[in-house]
MIFIKE-389402 format. One record per residue: residue in one letter; x, y, z of N, C-alpha, C, CB in turn. Coordinates in steps of 0.1 Angstrom, whole numbers, plus 5000, padded with zeros to 4 digits. Glycine has a CB too. Layout:
REM residues N
aXYZXYZXYZXYZ ...
***
This chain:
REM residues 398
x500949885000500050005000500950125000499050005012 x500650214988501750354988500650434988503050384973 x501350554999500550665002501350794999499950645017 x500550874992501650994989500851144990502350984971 x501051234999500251354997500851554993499651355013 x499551564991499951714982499251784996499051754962 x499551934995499052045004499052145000499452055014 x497552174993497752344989497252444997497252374976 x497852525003497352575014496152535022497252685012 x496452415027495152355035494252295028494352465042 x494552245014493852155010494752095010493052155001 x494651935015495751795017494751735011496451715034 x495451665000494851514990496151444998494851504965 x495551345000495651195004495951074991494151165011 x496951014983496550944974496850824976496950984964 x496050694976495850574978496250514971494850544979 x496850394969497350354956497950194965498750484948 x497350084959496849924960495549874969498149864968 x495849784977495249734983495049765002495649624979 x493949835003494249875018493049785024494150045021 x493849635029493049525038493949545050492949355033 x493349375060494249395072495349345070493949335085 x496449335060497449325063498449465062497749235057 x497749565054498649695050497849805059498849735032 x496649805067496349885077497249955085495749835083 x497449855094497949905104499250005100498349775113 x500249955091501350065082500850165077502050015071 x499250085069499250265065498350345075498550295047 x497950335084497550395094498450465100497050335102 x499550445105500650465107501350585097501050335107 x501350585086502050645070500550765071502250485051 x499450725073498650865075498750975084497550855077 x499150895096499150945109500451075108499650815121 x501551005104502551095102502751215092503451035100 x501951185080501751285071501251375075501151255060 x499651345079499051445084499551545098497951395086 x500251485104500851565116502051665114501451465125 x502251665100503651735092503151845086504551645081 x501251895087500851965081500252065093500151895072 x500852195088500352285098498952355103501052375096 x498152325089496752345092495752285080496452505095 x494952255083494052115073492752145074494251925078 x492452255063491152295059490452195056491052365049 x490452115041489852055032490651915031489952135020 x490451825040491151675038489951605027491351565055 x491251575016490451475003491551345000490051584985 x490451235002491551105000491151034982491150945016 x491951064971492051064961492250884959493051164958 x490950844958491250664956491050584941489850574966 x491850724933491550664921492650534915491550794913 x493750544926494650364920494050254936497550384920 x493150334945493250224957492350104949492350274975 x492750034948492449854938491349814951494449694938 x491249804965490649724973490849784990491349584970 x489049794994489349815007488649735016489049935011 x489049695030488549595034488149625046489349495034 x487649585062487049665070487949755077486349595078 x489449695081490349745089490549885077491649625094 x490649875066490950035055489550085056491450015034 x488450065059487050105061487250205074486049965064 x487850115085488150185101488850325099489350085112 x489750345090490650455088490050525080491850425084 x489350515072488350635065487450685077487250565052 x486550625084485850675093486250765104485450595097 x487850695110488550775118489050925111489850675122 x488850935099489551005096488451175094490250925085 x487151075089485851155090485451205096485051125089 x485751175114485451195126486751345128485651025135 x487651305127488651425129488851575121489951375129 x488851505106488251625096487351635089488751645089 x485951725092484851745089484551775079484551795094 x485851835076485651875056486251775048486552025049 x486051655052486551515042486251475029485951395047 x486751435024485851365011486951265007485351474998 x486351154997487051034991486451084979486750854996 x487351074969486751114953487951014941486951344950 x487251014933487750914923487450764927489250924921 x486650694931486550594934486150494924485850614943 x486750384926486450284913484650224918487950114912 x484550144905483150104906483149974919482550044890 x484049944920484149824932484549854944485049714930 x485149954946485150034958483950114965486050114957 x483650184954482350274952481150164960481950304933 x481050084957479949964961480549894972479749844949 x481249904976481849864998481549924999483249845007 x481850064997481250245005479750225009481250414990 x479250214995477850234993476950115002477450224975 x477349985003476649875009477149915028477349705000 x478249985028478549995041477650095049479850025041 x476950195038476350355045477650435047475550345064 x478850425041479650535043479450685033481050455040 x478550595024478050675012477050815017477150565003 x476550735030475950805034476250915048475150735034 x477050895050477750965062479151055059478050845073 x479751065046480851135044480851175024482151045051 x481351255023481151265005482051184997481451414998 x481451084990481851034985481751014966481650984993 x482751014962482551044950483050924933483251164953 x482250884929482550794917483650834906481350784911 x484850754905485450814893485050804879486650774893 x484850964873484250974862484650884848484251104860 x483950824840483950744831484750854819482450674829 x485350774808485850864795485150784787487350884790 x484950914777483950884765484750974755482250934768 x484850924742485950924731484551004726486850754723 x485151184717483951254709484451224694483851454714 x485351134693486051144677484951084669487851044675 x484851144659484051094645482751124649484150944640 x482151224660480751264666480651374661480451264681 x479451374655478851484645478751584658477251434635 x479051744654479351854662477651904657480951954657 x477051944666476151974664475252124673475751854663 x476252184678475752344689477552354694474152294709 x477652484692479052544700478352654704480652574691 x478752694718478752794722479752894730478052784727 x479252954739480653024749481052924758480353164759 x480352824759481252734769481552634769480952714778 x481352564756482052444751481052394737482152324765 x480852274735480152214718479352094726481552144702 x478052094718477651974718477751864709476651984720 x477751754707477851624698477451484699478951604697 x476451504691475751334690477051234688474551314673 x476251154698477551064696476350954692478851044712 x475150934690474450804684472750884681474350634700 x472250794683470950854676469950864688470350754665 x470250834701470150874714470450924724470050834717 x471950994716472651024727473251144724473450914732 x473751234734474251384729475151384743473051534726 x476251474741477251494750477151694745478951364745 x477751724760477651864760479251884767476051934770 x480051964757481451904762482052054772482651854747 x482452094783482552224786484052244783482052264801 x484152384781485452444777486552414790485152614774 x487552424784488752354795488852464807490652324786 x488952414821488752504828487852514843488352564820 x486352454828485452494834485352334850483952504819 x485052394863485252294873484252214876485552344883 x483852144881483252034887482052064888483652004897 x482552144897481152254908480452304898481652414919 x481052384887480152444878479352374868480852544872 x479552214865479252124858477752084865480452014858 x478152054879477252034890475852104889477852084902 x476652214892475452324891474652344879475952444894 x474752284869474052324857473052194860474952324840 x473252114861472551984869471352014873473351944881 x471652024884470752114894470052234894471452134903 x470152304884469452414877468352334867470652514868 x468952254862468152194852467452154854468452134844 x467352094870466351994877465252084883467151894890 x466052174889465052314890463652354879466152444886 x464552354872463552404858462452294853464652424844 x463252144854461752064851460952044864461851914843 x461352074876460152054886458752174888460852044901 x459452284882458352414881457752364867459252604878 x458152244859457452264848457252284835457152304849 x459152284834459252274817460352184814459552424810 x459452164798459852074793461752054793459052094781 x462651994796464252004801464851834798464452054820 x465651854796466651704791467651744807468051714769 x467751664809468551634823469651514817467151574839 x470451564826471651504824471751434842472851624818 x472051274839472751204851473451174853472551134856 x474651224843476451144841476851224837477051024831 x477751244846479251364845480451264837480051434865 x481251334828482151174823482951314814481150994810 x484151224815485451314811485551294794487051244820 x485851404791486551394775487151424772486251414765 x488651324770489651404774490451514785489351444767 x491051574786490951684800489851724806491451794798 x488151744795487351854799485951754806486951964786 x485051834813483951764816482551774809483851794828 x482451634807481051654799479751584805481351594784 x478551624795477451594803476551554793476951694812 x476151404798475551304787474051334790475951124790 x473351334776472051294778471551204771471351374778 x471251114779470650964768468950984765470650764778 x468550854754467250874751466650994747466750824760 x467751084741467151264736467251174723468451464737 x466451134714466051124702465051254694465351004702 x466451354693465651474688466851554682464851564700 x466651664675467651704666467051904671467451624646 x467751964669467352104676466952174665468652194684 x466152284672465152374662466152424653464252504670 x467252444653468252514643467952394628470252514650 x468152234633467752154621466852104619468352064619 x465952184624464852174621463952284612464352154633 x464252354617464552524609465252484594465952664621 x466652474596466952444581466852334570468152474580 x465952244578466052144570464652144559466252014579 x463452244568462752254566461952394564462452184571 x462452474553462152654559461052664553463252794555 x460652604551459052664542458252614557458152534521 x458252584567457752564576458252644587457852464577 x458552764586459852864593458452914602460953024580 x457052934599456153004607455752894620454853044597 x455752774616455352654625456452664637455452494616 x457952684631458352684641458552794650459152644639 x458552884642458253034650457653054660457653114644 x456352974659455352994671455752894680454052974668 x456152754678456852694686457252784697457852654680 x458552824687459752874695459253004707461052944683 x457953084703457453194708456553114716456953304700 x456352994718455452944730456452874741454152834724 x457352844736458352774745458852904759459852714734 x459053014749459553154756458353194763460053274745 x456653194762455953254767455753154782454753274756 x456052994777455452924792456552884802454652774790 x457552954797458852984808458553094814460453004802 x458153204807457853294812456853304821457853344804 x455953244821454553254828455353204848453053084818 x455953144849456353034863457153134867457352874861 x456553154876457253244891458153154899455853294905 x459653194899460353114905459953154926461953144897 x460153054930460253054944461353154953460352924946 x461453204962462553284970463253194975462253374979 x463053074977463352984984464952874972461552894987 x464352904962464952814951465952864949464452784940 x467052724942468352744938468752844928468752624934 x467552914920467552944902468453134912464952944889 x469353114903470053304908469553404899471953334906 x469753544904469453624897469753654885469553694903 x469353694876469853684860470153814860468853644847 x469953934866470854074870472054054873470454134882 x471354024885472954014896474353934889472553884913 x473753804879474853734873474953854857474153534870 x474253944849474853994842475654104849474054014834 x475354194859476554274868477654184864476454274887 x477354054871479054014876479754004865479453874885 x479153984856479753954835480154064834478553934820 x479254204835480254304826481654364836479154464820 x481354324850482354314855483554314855482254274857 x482854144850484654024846485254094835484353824838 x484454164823484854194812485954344815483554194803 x485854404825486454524828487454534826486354564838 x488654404821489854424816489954464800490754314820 x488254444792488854464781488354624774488554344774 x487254684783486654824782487254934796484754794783 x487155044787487355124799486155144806487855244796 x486555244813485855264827483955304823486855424836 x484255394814482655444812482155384797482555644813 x482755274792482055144789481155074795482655054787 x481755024809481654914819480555004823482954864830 x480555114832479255184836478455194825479255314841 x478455264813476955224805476355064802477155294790 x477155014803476354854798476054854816477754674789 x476454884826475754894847474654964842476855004864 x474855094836473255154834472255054825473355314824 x472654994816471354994809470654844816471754984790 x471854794820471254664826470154654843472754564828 x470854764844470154844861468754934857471655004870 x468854964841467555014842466054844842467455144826 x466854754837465854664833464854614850466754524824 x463254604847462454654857463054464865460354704852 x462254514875462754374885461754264881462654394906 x461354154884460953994878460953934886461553924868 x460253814891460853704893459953574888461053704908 x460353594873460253504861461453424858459853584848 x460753284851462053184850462653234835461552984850 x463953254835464653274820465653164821465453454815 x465853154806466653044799468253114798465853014783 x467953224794469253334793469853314779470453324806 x469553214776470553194762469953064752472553144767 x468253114751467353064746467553094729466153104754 x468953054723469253074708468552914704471253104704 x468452874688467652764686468552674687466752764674 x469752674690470452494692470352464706472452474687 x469552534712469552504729468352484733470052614739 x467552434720466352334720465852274710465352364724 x465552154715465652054709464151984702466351984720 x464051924691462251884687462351734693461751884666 x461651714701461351574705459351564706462251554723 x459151474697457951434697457051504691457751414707 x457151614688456751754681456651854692455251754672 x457651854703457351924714458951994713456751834727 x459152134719460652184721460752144741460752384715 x462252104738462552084749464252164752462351924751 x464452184762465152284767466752214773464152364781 x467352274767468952224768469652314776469852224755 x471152294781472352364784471552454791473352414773 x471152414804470652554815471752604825469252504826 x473252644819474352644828473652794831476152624820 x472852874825472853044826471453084831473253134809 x470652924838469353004840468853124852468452894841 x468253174849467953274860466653324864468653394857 x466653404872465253484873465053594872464753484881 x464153694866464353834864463053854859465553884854 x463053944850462153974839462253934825462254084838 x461353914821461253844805462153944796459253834797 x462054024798462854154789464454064787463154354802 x465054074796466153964799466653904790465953884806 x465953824790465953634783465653684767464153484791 x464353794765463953814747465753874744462153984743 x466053994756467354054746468553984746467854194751 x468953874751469753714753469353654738469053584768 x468753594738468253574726468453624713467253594727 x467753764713467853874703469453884697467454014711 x470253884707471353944706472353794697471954014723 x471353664702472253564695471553534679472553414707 x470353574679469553514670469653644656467753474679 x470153744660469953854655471153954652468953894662 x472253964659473354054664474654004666472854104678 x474053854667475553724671476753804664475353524661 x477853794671479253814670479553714667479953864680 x480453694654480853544650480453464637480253484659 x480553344638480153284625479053234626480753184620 x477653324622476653264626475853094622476053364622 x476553074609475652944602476752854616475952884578 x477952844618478852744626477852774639480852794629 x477852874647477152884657476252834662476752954658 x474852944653473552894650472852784647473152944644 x473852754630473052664627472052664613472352664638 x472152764612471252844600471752934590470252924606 x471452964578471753134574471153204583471253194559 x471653304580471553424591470153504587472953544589 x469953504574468453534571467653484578467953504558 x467253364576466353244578466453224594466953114568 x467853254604467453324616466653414621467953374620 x466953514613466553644617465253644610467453764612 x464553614603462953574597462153464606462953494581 x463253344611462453304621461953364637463053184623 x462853474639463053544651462253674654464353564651 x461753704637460853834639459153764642461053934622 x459053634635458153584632457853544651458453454619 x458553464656458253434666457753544677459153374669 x458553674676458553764684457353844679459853834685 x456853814671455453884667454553814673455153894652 x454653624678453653564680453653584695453753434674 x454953624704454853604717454453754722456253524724 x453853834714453853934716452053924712454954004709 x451953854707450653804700449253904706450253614705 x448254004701447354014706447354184711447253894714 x448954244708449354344715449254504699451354264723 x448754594699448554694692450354674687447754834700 x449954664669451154704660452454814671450154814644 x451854924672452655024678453554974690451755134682 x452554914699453254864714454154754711452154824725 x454354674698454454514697456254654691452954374682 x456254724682457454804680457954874689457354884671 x457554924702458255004710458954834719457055144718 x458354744717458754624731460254564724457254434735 x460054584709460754544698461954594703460254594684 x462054754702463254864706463554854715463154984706 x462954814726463554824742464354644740461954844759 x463854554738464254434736466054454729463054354725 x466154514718467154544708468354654717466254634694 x467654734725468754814730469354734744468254974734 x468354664754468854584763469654474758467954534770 x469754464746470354274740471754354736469254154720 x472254494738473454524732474154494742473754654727 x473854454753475254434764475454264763474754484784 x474454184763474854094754476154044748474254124748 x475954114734476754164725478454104732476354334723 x478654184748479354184751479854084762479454274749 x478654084775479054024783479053854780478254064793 x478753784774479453694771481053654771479053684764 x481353734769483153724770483353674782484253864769 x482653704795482853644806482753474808482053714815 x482253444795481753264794483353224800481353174773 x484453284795485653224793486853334792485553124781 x488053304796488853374798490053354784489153354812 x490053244778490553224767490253234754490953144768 x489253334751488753414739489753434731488153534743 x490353414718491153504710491153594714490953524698 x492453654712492453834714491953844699494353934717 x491953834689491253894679489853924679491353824669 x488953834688487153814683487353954697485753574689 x488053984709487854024719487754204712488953964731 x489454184703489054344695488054364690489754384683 x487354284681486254284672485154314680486054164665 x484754264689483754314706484154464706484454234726 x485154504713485654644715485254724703487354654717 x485654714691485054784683483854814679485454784677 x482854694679481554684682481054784692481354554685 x481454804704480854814716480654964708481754794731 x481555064703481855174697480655214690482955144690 x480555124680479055134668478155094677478855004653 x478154994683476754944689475754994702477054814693 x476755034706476555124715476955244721476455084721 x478155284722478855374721477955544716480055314712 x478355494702477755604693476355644691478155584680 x475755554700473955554705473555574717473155434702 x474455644726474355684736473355714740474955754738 x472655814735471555924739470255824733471656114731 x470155784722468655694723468855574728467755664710 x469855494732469855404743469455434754470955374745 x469855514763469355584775467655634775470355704776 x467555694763466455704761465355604759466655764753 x465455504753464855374760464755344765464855304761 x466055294774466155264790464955334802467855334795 x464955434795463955504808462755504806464155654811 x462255404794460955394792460455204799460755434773 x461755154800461754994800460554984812463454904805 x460555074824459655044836458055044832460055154847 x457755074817456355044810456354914810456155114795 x456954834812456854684806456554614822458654604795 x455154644823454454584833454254414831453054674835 x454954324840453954234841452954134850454254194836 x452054094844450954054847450953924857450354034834 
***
């Protein structure tokens, strides 16, 4: 039994490596004892059992002892036969324990959605992998999880993912039994039917919209998380950039409606003749204003290659996008359906930008191309931007 540990300021991994029964206990009880006593303070004790081959009760005794002394424990990487002593013992249930993630090979899988935070890809005719950008951690894999679970217990239609599994360096997230192809190929495969899906797409947005999220629930503010975006972005604008995209986003009225945040058409999917809802890493709560200018800004404004992106020509976007937004608007006087139009279009310019915060390894080229944008797009429309802005608190809702 070889035992070898790291310490990064108070996080100590523990790494296990053979067989820990009663004959190598007592030694390595002994070989823990001393490590850990050579450490001057021990925040976060994690015992890394991704080579331990076998544990028996006496290596059972020393996990527990160990659970008992440091409260912030955890065992992670665990094989499937270890994983199952844990689990039959209730250790599973009394300390965190964690399964080592499976690899899954994306070579020769048709690429089918890229976004700011990684690509999706069929890998069969049931199955889709959502791969995140290198970087991205655990926790934040987690949490898209658990957002998503959020979202189908209020009630909408959501593909959930129950397997985290590695590709390569990065973490991905499987969804089986999605026998469906996304409104983008659905849209181009079939555009003489561009109105069918239109309304679709504008009813999917209306009955998200309708569900009042709880104060109680996991779903975060979709404000508060664009603040922290144009934020992050502050190394690439100056100072009174960063405040006008804080104004325009601080004028938008308060909500507490469920948004998708980045409800573009490869981030839903046609199953059964129904749309269902993908990649909820960005859901939030706010106001519908929000989620339409998210949207707007990808369906309409996208920075980038839109057909690689999207999915579509860029026409045949932007025709399905006017179409829809006329339907979820449905019922509302010509005039008022064009002023919701303009406020939608000037809130979706920060957009435009805060996405850069998806990731910190953006080309510096696409990052110039932003900057100069910001210039035309908003910059040099200062005064009827603002001027919108101060009309947004008309958009009462119901």
């Amino acid at each position: 039994m070889l035992i070898s540990k790291t310490d990064n300021n108070g996080q100590v991994t523990l790494t296990l490596k053979g067989r820990l029964d009663t004959t190598s206990a007592t030694k390595a009880n002994d070989e823990i004892k001393r490590l850990l006593d050579a450490c001057s303070d021990i925040r976060q004790l994690t015992c890394d059992a991704s080579q331990l081959e076998y544990i028996s009760s006496s290596g059972l005794r020393i996990l527990l002892s160990l659970s008992k002394h440091y409260p912030n424990f955890s065992i992670v990487e665990v094989s499937a036969d270890v994983y199952q002593v844990l689990d039959v013992t209730g250790f599973t249930k009394i300390m965190t324990v964690e399964k080592a993630l499976r690899h899954l090979s994306i070579e020769g899988c048709e690429l089918i959605g890229i976004g700011g935070v990684g690509e999706v890809y069929r890998i069969d005719g049931d199955t889709i992998i959502k791969v995140f950008r290198e970087g991205t951690t655990l926790e934040e894999v987690r949490k898209e999880i658990n957002l998503s679970k959020e979202a189908f217990i209020m009630g909408m239609p959501t593909a959930i993912s129950f397997d985290v599994v590695m590709v390569g360096s990065r973490y991905g997230l499987v969804y089986e039994l999605l026998r469906a192809d996304t409104l983008s190929v659905c849209v181009a495969r079939h555009p003489d039917q561009v109105d069918h899906y239109a309304r679709l797409y504008a009813n999917l947005f209306r009955q998200m919209h309708a569900i009042h999220v709880p104060r109680e629930s996991l779903i975060p503010s979709a404000v508060a998380h664009e603040e922290w975006a144009i934020r992050h972005i502050s190394r690439y604008f100056d100072s009174k950039s960063i405040d006008l995209m804080l104004q325009i986003v601080q004028a938008v009225p308060k909500g507490d409606r469920l948004l998708h945040c980045d409800l573009q058409t490869k981030n839903a999917m046609m199953q059964n003749g129904e749309l269902m809802l993908i990649d909820m890493g960005e859901l939030g709560y706010g106001h519908p204003l929000t989620d339409l200018a998210h949207a707007y800004s990808a369906m309409v404004t996208l920075v980038g290659d839109y057909e690689k992106i999207i999915g579509m020509p860029q026409e045949l976007g932007i025709q399905l996008w006017e179409r829809a937004i006329g339907y979820y608007f449905e019922g509302l006087p010509t005039e008022m359906v064009n002023h919701r139009k303009a406020q939608i279009e000037v809130v979706s310019t920060i957009r435009n930008f805060s996405w850069l915060s998806l990731s910190d390894s953006f080309p510096d080229e696409l990052i110039r191309q932003c900057v100069q944008l910001f210039d035309q797009r908003v910059a040099s429309r200062k005064d009827y931007i603002l001027d919108v802005c101060s009309t947004l608190t008309d958009w009462e809702l119901l």
